[in-house]
VEXDO-752907 format. One record per residue (C-alpha): residue in one letter; x, y, z. Coordinates in pm, 1 decimal. Layout:
N
<pt code="a" c1="X" c2="Y" c3="Z"/>
...
***
This chain:
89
<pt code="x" c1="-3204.5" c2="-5179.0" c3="-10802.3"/>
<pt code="x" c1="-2984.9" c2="-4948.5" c3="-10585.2"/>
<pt code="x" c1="-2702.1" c2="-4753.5" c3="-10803.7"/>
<pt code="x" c1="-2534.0" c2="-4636.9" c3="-10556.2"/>
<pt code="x" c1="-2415.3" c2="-4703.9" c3="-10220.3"/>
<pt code="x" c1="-2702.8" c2="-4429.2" c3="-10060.3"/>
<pt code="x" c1="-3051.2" c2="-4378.4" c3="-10117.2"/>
<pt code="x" c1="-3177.6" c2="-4074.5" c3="-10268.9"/>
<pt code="x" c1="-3343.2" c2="-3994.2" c3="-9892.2"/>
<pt code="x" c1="-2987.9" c2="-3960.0" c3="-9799.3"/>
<pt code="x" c1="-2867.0" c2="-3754.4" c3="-10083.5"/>
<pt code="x" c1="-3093.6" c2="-3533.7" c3="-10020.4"/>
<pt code="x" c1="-3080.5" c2="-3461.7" c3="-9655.1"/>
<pt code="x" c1="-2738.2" c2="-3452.9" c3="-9666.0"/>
<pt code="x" c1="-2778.2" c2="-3189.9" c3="-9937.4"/>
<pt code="x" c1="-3046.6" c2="-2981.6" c3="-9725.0"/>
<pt code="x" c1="-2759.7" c2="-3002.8" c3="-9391.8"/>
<pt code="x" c1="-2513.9" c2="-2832.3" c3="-9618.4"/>
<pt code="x" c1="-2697.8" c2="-2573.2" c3="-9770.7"/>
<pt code="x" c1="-2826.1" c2="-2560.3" c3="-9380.1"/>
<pt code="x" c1="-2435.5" c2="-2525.8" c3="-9237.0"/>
<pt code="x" c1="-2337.5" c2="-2322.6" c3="-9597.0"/>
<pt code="x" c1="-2611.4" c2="-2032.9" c3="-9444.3"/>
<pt code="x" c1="-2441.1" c2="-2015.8" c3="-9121.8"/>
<pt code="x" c1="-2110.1" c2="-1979.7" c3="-9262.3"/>
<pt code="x" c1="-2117.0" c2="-1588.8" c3="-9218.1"/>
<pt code="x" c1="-2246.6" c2="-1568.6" c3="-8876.8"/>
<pt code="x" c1="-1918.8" c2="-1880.4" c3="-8801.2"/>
<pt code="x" c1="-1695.2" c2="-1725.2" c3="-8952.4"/>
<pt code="x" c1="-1582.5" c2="-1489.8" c3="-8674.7"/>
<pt code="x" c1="-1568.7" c2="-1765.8" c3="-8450.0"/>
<pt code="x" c1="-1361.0" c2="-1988.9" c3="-8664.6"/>
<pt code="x" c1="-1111.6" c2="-1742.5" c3="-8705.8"/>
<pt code="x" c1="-1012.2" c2="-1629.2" c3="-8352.5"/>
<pt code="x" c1="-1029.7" c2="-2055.8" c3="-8216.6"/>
<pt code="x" c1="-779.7" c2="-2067.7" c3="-8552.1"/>
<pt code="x" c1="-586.6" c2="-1802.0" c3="-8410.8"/>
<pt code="x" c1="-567.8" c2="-1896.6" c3="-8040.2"/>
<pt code="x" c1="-479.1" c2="-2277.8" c3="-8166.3"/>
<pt code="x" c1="-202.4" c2="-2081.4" c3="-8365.3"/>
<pt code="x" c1="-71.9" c2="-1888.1" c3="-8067.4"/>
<pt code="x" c1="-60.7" c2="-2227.2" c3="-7876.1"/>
<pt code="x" c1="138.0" c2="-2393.2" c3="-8113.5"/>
<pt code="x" c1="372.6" c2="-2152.9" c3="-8189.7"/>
<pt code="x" c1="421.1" c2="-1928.3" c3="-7927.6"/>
<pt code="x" c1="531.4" c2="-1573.0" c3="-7994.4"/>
<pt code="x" c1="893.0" c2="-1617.7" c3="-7819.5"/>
<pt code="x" c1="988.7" c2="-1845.5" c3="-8072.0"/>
<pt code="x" c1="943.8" c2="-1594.1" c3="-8351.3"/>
<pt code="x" c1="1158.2" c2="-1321.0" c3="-8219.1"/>
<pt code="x" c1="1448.1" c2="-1578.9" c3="-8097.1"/>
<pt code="x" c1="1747.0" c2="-1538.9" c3="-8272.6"/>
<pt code="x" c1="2061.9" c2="-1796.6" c3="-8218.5"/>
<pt code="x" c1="2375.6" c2="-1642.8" c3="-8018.8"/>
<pt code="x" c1="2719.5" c2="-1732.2" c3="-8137.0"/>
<pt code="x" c1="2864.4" c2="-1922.3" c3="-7865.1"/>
<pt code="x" c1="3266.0" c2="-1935.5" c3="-7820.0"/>
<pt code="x" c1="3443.8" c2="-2280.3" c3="-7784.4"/>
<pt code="x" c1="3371.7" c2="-2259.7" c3="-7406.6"/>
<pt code="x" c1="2977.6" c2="-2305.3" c3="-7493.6"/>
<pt code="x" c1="2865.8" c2="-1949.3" c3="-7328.8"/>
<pt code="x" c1="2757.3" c2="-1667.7" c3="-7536.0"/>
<pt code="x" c1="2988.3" c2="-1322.8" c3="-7603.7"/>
<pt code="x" c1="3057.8" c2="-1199.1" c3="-7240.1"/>
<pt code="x" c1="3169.8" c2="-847.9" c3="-7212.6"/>
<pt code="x" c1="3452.2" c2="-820.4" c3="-6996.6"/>
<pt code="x" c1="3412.8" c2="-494.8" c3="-6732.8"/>
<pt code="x" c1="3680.7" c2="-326.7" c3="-6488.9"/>
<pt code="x" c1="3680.5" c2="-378.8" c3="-6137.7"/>
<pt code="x" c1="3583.4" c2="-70.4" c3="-5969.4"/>
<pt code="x" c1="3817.5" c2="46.9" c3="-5725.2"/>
<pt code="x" c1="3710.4" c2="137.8" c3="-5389.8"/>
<pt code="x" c1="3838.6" c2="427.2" c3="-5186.4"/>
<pt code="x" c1="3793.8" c2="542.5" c3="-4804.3"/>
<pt code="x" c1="3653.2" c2="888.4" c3="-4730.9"/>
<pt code="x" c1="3789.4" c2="994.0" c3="-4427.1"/>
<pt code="x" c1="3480.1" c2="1088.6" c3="-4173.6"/>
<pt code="x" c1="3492.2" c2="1302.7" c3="-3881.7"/>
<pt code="x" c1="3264.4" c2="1080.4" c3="-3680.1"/>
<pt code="x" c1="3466.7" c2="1019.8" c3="-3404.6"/>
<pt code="x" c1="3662.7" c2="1392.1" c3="-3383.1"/>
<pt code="x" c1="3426.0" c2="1536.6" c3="-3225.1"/>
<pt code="x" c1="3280.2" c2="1602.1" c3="-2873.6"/>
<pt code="x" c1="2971.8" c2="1777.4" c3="-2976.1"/>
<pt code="x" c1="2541.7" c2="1614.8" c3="-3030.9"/>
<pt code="x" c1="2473.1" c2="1579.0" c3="-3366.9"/>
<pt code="x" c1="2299.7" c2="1871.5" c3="-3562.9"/>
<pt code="x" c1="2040.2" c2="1654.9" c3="-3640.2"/>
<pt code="x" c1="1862.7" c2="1428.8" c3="-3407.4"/>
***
């Protein structure tokens, strides 16, 4: 008569593979922490932590900040006043 769904075989190699994987836990454990930690990173990448929402105006783009236009002035050369080679050549 079986009492349970398993023989005792079973039970106990089942037993002996955890105590087996239970002994290896400390030499996994570095392992199992840095695939947790690159799954993390793919998940949620870093970007999305430091994101923060911009208030958008009624026109749907974000605060713009409104600059001068420069003005532009000529500088009167003497390019063409003289006769005389260039100091430089």
């Amino acid at each position: 008569m079986k009492s349970g769904r398993y023989s005792i075989a079973t039970y106990i190699i089942l037993g002996l593979a955890l105590i087996g994987v239970a002994s290896m836990a400390s030499q996994l454990i570095i392992p199992i922490v840095v695939f947790g930690v690159i799954f993390l990173l793919l998940k949620y990448p870093p970007n999305k932590w430091g994101k923060r929402k911009t208030t958008t105006t009624r026109f749907g783009k974000g605060k713009e900040r409104r600059t001068r236009d420069a003005t532009f002035r000529v500088i009167n050369g003497n390019k063409g006043n003289s006769d005389e080679p260039p100091k430089y050549h």
